[in-house]
SEFITI-806096 format. One line per field, with one value per residue (C-alpha): residue number from 1; z, x, y negated. Coordinates in steps of 0.02 Angstrom, whole numbers, always signed. Each point is the difference from the previous one (the first is absolute). Example, Ala and Ser with C-alpha at 12.3 -4.5 7.8 and 13.67 -1.06 7.14 Angstrom:
BEGIN
pos = c(1|2)
Z = c(+390|-33)
X = c(+615|+69)
Y = c(+225|-172)
//
This chain:
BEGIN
pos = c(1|2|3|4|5|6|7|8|9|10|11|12|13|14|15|16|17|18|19|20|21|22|23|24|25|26|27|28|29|30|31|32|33|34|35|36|37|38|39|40|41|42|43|44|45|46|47|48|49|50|51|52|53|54|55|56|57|58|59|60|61|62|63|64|65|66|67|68|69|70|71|72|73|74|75|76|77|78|79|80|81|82|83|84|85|86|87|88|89|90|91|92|93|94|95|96|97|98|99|100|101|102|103|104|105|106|107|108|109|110|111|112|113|114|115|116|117|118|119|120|121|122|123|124|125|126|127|128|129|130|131|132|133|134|135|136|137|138|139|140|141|142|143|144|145|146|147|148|149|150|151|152|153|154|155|156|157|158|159|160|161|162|163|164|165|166|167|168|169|170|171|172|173|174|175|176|177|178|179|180|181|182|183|184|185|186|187|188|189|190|191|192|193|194|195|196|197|198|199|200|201|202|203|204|205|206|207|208|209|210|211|212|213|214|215|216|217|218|219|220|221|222|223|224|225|226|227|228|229|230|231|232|233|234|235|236|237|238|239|240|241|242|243|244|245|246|247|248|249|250|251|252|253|254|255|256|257|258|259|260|261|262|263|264|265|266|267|268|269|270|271|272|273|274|275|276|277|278|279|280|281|282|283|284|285|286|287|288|289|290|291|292|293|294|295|296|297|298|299|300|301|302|303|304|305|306|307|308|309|310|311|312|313|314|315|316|317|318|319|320|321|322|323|324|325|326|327|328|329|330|331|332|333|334|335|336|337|338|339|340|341|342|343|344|345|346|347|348|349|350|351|352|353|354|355|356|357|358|359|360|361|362|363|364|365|366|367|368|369|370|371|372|373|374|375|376|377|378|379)
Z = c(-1105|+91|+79|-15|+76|-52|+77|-66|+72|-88|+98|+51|+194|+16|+69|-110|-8|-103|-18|+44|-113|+88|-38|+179|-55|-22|+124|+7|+52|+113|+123|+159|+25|+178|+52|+19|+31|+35|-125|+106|+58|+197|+68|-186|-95|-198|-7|+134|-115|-164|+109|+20|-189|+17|-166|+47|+139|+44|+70|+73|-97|+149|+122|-140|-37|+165|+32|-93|-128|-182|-59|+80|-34|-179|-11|+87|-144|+31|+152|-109|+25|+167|+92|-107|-52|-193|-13|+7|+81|+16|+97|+69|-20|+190|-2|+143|+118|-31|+24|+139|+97|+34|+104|-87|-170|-114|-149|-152|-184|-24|+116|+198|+101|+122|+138|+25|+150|-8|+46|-20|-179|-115|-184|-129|-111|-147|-134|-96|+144|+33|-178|-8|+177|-88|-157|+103|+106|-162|+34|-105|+41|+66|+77|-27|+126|+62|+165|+140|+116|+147|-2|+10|-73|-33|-191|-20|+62|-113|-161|+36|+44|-180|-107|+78|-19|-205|-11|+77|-89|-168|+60|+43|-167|-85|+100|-28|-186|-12|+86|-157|-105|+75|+1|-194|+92|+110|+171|+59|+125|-5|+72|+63|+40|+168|+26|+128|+53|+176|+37|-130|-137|-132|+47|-20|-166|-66|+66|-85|-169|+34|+23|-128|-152|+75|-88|+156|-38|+166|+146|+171|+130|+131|+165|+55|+157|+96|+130|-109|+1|-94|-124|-37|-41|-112|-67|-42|-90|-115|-50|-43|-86|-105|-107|-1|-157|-11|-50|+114|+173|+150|+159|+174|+119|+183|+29|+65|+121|-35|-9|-110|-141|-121|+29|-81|-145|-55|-25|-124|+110|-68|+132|+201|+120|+197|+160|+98|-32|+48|+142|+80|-1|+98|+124|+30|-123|-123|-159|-12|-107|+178|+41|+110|+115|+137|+52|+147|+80|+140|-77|-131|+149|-30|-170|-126|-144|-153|-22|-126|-32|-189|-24|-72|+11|+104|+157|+1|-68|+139|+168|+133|+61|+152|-36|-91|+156|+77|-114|+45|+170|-17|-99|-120|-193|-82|+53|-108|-116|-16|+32|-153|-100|+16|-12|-178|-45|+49|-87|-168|+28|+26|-187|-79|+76|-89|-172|+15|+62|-143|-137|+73|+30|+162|+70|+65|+106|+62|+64|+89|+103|+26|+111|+66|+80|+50|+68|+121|+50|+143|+39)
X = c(+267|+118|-108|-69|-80|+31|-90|+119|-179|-149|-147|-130|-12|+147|+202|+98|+192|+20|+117|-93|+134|+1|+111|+119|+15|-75|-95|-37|-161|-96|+97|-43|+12|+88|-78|+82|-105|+36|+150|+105|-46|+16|+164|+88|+116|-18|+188|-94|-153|+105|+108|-146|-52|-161|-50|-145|-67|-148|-21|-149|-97|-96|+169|+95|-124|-3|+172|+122|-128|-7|+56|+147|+40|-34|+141|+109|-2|-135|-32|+149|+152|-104|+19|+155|-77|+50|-123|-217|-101|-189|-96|-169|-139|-27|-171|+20|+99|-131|-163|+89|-5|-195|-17|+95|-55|-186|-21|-101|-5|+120|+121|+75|+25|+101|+114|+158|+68|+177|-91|-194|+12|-153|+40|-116|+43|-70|+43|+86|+91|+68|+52|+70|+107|+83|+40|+92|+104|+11|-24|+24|-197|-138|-133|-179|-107|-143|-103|+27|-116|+5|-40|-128|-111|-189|-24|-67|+161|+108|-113|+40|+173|+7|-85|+106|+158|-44|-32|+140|+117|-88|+45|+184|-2|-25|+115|+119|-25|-23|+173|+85|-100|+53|+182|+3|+47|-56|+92|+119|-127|-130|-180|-78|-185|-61|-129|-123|-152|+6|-14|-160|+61|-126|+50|+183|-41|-96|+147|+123|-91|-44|+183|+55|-107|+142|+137|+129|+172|-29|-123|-12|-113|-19|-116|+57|+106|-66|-76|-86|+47|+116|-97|-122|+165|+52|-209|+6|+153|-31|-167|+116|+128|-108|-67|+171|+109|+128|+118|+14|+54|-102|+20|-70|+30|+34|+40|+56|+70|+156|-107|-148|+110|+6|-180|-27|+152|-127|-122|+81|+51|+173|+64|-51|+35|-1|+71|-18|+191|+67|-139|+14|+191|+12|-114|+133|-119|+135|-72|+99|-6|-70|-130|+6|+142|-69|+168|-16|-52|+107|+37|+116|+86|+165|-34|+155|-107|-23|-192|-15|+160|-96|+24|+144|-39|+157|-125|+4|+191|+63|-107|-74|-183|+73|+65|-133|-115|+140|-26|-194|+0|+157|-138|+148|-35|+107|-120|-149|+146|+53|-173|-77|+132|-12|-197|+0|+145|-126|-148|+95|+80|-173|-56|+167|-55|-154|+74|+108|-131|-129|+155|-22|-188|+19|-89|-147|+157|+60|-163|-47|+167|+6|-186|+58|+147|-94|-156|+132|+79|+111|+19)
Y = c(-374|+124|+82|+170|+155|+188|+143|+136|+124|-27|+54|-98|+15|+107|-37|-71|-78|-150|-156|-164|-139|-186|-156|+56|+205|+165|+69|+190|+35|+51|-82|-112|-165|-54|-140|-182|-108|-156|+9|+143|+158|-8|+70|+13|-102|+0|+91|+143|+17|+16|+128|+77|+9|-80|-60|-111|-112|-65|-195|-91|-134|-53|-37|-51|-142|-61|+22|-48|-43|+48|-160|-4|+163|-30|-172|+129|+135|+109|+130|+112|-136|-83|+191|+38|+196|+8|+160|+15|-73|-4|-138|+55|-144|-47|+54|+131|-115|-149|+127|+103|-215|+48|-155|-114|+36|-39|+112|-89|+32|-153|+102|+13|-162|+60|-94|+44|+118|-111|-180|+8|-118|+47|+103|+52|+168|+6|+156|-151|-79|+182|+35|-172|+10|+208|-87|-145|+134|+103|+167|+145|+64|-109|+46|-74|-83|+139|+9|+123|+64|+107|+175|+86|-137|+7|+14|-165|-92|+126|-31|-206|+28|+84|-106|-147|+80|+32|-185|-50|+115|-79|-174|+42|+73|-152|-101|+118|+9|-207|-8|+90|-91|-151|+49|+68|+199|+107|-4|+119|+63|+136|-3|+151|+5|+71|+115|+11|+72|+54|+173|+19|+111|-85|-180|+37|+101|-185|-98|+94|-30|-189|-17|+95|-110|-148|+105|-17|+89|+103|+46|+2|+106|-128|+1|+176|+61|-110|+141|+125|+186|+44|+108|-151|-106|+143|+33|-216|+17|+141|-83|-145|+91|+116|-157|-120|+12|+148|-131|-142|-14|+68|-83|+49|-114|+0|+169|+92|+126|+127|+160|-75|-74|+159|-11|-163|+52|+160|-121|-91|-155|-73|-116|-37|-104|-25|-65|+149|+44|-157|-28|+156|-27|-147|+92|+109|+147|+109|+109|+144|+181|+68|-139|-158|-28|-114|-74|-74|+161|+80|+164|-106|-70|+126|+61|+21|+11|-98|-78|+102|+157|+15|-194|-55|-205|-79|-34|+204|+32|-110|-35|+131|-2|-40|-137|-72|+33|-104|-157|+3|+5|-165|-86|-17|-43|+147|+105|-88|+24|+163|+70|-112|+51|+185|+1|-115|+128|+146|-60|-31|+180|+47|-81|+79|+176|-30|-30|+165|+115|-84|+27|+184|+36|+17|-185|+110|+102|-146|-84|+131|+35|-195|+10|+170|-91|-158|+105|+70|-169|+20|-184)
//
C-alpha cells in the first residue's frame, strides 16, 4: 500500500512533525486542510492552490453525491482526474451537512433519510452507503459515517450519539474491508474512525477505545468547535489525544481560527481543517501577522499598504489595501480572489511557522504571541 504515517516526535499527547505518505504525495504534517468542497475551493483554481503549496484538500461527500454524483464522477476517473488536482485529498463522510438539515433529516440506527436542499428528492445514508459513495470518488482518506449533535447536549443524547457512532464505524468497517475482499486488495484509500463524545470527557475517553478495537489507520476528534470555549475544545481534545496511538494520524476537525492553531499542534493534533479562511475572505475578512483587516472599512479607503507588509503571497507583493477595498465596494470577483488567496496563503504560512518554531522548541513562543496579537485585533 503506499501509504504511510511517521511521527518523527514520539510523545503521547505532545507536538509532533511527521510525513503522512498517500498515492498523490507527501504531506508534512501538521498541516491544514483548505477546504473544497464541492470539488474546488471557492475563489481558487487548482494552478492557485498548487501556487500556494497546499498539499491536501478536502471535498464534500454529501454535495458531491447529490451533485455531480459519485457515479459519474467515478466513469469520469475519480474526484483526482474529475477536479484535475494530482495531489491529497480527503473526503469527509457527509454526516455533518446531512445532521446540520435538522428539518429535513430522521436519524435511525439504519442511518439519515434526509431530502435534499438542491430539489427536495428523498436519500438514505447509511455508514455503508457513505463508505461506498468515498471509494467511488476515490479519495486518498475517507471518512466514516458518525452522528453529530449540537452542543451543549444533555448526557443522555451524547451517550446515544456515541454508542451509534461506534456501530456505525463497525459497519463501515466491514464494508470497507468486504470491498478489498471482494476486489482481491485493499483500495488505495484510507479510513479514519471519528471520535465523539460531546463535551463529556468520560464519553469521549470510551469512544476513543470503542473505536480504537476497529484498528482504523487514523483518528479523528469530531463534534467540537461547534460553539464551545475554546479551552473545552482544547480540554476534549487532549482527553482524545492522550489515549490514540503515537503512531497514526490525529485529526481534529473543523477548526479552527488563526490564533488557536498552535493550540491544537501542542496537543498532538496532526492535520485541521476549516472554512473560516476562505469564508471570511469572501466577506471581505483578511488574517494578517497584526490581526483581522476588515476591508471594506473606510480607514483602508487611501491606504498604500500591502494586506499584510510581512506576507510575501502575490495578493500582498502586488495590490494595495486600497485597492482591494476598491474591488469590494465594485462587487467585483477579484476581490473574492485576491482576498481568498492571501488568507489560504496565511493559514498554510501559519502551519509552516509551526513546523519551524516546533524544529526549535519554541511552539509554546509562538502560540502565545499569535493570541497576544489576535487579543488586540485592530479590525
Amino acid at each position: 500500500m503506499p501509504f504511510s504515517f511517521e511521527a518523527l516526535k514520539t510523545d503521547s499527547t505532545g507536538p509532533r512533525c511527521g510525513r503522512l505518505t498517500t498515492p498523490h504525495g507527501v504531506v508534512q504534517t501538521p498541516f491544514f486542510l483548505p477546504v473544497g468542497t464541492q470539488a474546488t475551493v471557492k475563489a481558487l483554481t487548482q494552478e492557485a492552490l498548487e501556487e500556494l503549496g497546499a498539499e491536501i484538500i478536502l471535498a464534500n461527500t454529501y454535495h458531491l453525491y447529490l451533485r455531480p454524483g459519485h457515479d459519474l464522477i467515478r466513469r469520469l476517473g475519480g474526484l483526482h482526474q474529475f477536479m484535475s488536482w494530482p495531489r491529497a485529498i480527503l473526503t469527509d463522510s457527509g454526516g455533518y451537512q446531512v445532521f446540520s438539515l435538522s428539518a429535513l433529516r430522521k436519524v435511525t440506527d439504519e442511518g439519515v433519510r434526509f431530502r435534499s436542499h438542491l430539489d427536495g428528492s428523498e436519500h438514505l445514508l447509511t455508514p455503508e452507503r457513505a463508505a461506498e459513495i468515498q471509494l467511488a470518488l476515490g479519495s486518498d482518506i475517507a471518512m466514516v459515517l458518525d452522528e453529530c449533535i449540537e452542543t451543549p447536549a444533555p448526557r443522555d443524547v451524547a451517550e446515544a450519539a456515541l454508542q451509534r457512532t461506534t456501530a456505525w464505524a463497525r459497519r463501515a468497517r466491514a464494508y470497507f474491508r468486504e470491498f478489498a475482499k471482494r476486489n482481491g486488495e485493499p483500495p488505495a484509500q484510507w479510513q479514519f474512525g471519528i471520535v465523539q463524545g460531546a463535551t463529556f470527557p468520560d464519553l469521549r475517553r470510551e469512544s476513543a477505545r470503542q473505536l480504537l478495537d476497529l484498528d482504523f489507520p487514523g483518528y479523528a476528534v469530531g463534534g467540537l468547535a461547534v460553539g464551545e470555549p475554546h479551552e473545552v475544545t482544547c480540554e476534549m481534545t487532549a482527553e482524545v489525544t492522550a489515549l490514540l496511538p503515537k503512531d497514526l494520524p490525529r485529526y481534529l476537525m473543523g477548526v479552527g481560527r488563526p490564533e488557536q492553531i498552535a493550540d491544537y499542534v501542542a496537543l498532538g493534533i496532526d492535520m485541521m481543517d476549516c472554512v473560516l479562511p476562505t469564508r471570511a475572505a469572501r466577506h471581505a475578512c483578511l488574517y494578517t501577522s497584526e490581526g483581522r483587516v476588515l476591508i471594506k472599512n473606510s480607514r483602508y479607503a487611501e491606504d498604500q499598504r500591502p494586506i499584510d507588509s510581512h506576507c510575501s503571497c502575490t495578493a500582498c507583493r502586488r495590490y494595495t489595501r486600497a485597492y482591494l477595498r476598491h474591488l469590494f465596494a465594485a462587487g467585483e470577483m477579484t476581490a473574492a480572489i485576491l482576498a481568498t488567496y492571501h488568507n489560504v496563503h496565511f493559514y498554510l504560512d501559519i502551519m509552516r511557522q509551526i513546523r519551524e518554531a516546533m524544529e526549535f522548541g519554541n511552539l509554546a513562543k509562538f502560540s502565545s504571541e499569535m493570541h497576544a496579537r489576535y487579543a488586540a485585533d485592530p479590525a
